[in-house]
VOPAGU-2260 file (C-alpha; in pm, 1 decimal, decimal comma):
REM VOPAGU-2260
SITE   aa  ch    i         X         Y         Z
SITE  UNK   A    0       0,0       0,0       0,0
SITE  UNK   A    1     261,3     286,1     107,8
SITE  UNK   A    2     514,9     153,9    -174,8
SITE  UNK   A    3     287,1     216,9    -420,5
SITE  UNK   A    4      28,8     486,6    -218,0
SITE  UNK   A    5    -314,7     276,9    -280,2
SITE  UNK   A    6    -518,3     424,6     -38,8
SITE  UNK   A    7    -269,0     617,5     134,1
SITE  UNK   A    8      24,9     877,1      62,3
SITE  UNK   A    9     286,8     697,5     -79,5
SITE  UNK   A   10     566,3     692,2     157,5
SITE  UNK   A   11     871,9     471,6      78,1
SITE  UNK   A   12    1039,6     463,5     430,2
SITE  UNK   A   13     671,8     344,4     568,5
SITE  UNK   A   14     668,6      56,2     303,7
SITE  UNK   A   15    1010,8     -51,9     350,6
SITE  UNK   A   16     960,3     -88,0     735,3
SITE  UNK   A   17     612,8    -286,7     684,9
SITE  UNK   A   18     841,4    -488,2     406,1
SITE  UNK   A   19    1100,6    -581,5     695,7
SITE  UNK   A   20     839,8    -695,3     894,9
SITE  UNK   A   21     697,1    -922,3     682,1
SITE  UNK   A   22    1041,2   -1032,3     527,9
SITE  UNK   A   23    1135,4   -1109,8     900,8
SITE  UNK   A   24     850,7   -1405,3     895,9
SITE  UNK   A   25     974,6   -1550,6     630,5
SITE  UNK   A   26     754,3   -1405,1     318,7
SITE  UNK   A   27     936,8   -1423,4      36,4
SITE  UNK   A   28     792,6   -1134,4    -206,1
SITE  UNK   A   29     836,6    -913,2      72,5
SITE  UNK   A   30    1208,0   -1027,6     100,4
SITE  UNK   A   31    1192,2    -977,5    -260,9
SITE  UNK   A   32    1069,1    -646,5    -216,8
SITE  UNK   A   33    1286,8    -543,4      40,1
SITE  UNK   A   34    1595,7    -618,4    -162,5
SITE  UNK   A   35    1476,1    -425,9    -442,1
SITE  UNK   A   36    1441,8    -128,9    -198,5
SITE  UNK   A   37    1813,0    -172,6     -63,1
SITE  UNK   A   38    1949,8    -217,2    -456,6
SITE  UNK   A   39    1766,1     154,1    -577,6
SITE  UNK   A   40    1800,1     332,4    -238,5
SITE  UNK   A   41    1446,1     363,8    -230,1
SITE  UNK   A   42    1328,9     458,2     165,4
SITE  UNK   A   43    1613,7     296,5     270,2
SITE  UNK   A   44    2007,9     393,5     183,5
SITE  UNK   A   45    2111,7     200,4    -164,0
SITE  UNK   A   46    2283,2    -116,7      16,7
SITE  UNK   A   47    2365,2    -374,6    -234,3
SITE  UNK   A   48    2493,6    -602,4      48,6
SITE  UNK   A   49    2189,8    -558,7     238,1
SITE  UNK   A   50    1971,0    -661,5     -97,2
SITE  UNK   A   51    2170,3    -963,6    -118,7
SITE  UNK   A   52    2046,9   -1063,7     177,7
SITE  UNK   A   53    1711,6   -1064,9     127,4
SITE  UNK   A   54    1705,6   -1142,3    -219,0
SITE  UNK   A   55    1892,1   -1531,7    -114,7
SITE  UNK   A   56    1634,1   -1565,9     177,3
SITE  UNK   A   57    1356,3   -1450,6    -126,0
SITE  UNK   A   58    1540,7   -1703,6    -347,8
SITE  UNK   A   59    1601,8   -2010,3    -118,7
SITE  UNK   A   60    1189,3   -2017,7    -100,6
SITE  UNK   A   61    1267,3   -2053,1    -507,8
SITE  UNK   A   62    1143,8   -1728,4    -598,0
SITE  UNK   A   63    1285,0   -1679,0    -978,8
SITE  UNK   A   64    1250,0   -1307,4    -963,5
SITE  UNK   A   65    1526,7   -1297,7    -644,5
SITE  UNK   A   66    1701,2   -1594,2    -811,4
SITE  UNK   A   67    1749,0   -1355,9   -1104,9
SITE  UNK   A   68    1797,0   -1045,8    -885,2
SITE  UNK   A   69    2075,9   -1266,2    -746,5
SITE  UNK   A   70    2233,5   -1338,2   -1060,2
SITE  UNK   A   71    2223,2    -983,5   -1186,5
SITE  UNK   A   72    2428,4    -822,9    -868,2
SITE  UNK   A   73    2674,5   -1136,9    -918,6
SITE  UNK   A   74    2716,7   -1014,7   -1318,4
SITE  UNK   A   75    2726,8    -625,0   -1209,9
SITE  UNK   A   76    2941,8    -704,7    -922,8
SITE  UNK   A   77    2735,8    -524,9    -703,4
SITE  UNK   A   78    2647,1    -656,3    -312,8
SITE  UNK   A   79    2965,5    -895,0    -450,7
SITE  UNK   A   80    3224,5    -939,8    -652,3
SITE  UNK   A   81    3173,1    -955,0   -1016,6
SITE  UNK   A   82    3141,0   -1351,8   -1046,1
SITE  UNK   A   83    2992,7   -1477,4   -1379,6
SITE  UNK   A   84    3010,5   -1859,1   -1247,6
SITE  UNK   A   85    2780,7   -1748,7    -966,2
SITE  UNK   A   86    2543,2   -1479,7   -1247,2
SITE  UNK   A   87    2508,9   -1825,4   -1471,6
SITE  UNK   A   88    2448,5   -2058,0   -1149,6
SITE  UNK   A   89    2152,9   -1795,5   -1015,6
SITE  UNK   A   90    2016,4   -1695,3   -1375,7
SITE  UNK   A   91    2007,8   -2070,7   -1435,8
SITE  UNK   A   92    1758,8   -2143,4   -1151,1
SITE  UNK   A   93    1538,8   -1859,4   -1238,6
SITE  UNK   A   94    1546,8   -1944,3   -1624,6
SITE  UNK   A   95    1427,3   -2286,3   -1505,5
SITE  UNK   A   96    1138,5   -2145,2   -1400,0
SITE  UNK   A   97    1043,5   -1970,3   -1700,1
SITE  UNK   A   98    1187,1   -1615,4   -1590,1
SITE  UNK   A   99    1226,3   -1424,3   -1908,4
SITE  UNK   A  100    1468,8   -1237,6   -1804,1
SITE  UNK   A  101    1692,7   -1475,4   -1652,0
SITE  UNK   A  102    1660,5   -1656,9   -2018,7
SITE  UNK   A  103    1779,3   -1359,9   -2147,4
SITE  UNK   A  104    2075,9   -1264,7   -1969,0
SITE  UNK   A  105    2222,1   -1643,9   -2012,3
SITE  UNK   A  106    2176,1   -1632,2   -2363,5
SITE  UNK   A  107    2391,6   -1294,3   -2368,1
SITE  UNK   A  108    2621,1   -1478,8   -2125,5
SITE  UNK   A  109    2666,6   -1789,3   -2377,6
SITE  UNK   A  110    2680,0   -1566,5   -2665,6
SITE  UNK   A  111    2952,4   -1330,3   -2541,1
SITE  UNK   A  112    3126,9   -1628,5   -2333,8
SITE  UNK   A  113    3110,8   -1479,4   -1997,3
SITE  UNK   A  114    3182,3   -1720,5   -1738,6
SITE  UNK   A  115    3125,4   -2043,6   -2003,3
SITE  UNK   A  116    3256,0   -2079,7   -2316,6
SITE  UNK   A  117    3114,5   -1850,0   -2599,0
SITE  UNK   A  118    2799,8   -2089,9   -2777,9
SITE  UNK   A  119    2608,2   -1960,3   -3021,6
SITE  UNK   A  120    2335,7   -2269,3   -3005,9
SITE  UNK   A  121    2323,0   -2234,0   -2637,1
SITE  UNK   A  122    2273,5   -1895,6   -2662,3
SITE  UNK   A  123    2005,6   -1912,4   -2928,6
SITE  UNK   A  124    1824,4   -2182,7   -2741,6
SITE  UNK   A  125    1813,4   -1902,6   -2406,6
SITE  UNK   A  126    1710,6   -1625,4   -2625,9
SITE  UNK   A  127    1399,6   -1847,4   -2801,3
SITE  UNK   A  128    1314,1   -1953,9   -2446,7
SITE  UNK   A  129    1328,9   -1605,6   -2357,6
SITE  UNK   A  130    1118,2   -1488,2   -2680,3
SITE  UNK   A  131     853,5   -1838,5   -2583,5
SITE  UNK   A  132     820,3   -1637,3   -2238,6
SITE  UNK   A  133     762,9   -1262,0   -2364,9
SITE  UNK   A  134    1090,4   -1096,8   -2383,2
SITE  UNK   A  135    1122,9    -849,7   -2721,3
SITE  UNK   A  136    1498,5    -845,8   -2733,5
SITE  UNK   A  137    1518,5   -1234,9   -2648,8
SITE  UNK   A  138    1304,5   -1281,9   -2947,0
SITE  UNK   A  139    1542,6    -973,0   -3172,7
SITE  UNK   A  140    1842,7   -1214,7   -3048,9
SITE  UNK   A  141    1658,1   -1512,5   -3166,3
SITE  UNK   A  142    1577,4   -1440,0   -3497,3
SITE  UNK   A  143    1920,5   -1267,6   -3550,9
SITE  UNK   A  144    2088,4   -1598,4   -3473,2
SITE  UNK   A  145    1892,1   -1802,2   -3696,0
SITE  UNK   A  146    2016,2   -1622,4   -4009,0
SITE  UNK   A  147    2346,0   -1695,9   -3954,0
């Protein structure tokens, strides 16, 4: 309600603290959430290390969206070091459940050989998964690769 002020003002620093609570019972989008908040700086200071946090608790309850969130700080080296072994090990859970954007980012991963070695089949394969699941710029990469 305050993060996105339905039925009330918004107020960021409000939603992050009813976020926390919920995140401390275990909820996972609100761990979810709550990461998010710490990786924009929004009603909390941007903490990166702090988002990591809550995105693994979000993402050992197998939420794709943290798993992904997970991978992306790995690949940005943000809340970590940079660590493509650890982006492809995260993006790979969340891909596995159908998150488009996970698909994505391993096809871009396969196709410029970060952190596995460069595969342009593997890489089509992510981006048509990617496409089958919604994602424009999966489906660009697709049809790009198949006129090689």
């Amino acid at each position: 309600m305050y993060d996105a002020g339905k039925g009330v003002e918004q107020d960021y620093t409000k939603a992050v603290k009813w976020f926390k609570k919920a995140a401390e019972q275990d909820y996972g989008p609100a761990q979810l959430n709550l990461g998010y908040h710490y990786v924009e700086g929004i009603g909390v200071p941007q903490n990166p290390n702090i988002a990591m946090k809550w995105y693994t608790k979000a993402a050992e309850q197998n939420n794709a969206d943290a798993q992904y969130s997970i991978g992306l700080l790995y690949y940005l080296g943000e809340g970590s070091e940079k660590n493509y072994v650890q982006a492809i090990k995260w993006f790979t859970k969340a891909a596995e459940q159908n998150n488009a954007d996970a698909q994505y980012s391993l096809g871009l991963m396969y196709i410029q050989g970060e952190g596995v070695k460069s595969n342009s089949i593997d890489a089509k394969e992510w981006f048509k998964k990617s496409c089958e699941n919604g994602n424009q710029i999966g489906c660009d990469n697709y049809y790009s690769l198949s006129e090689l």
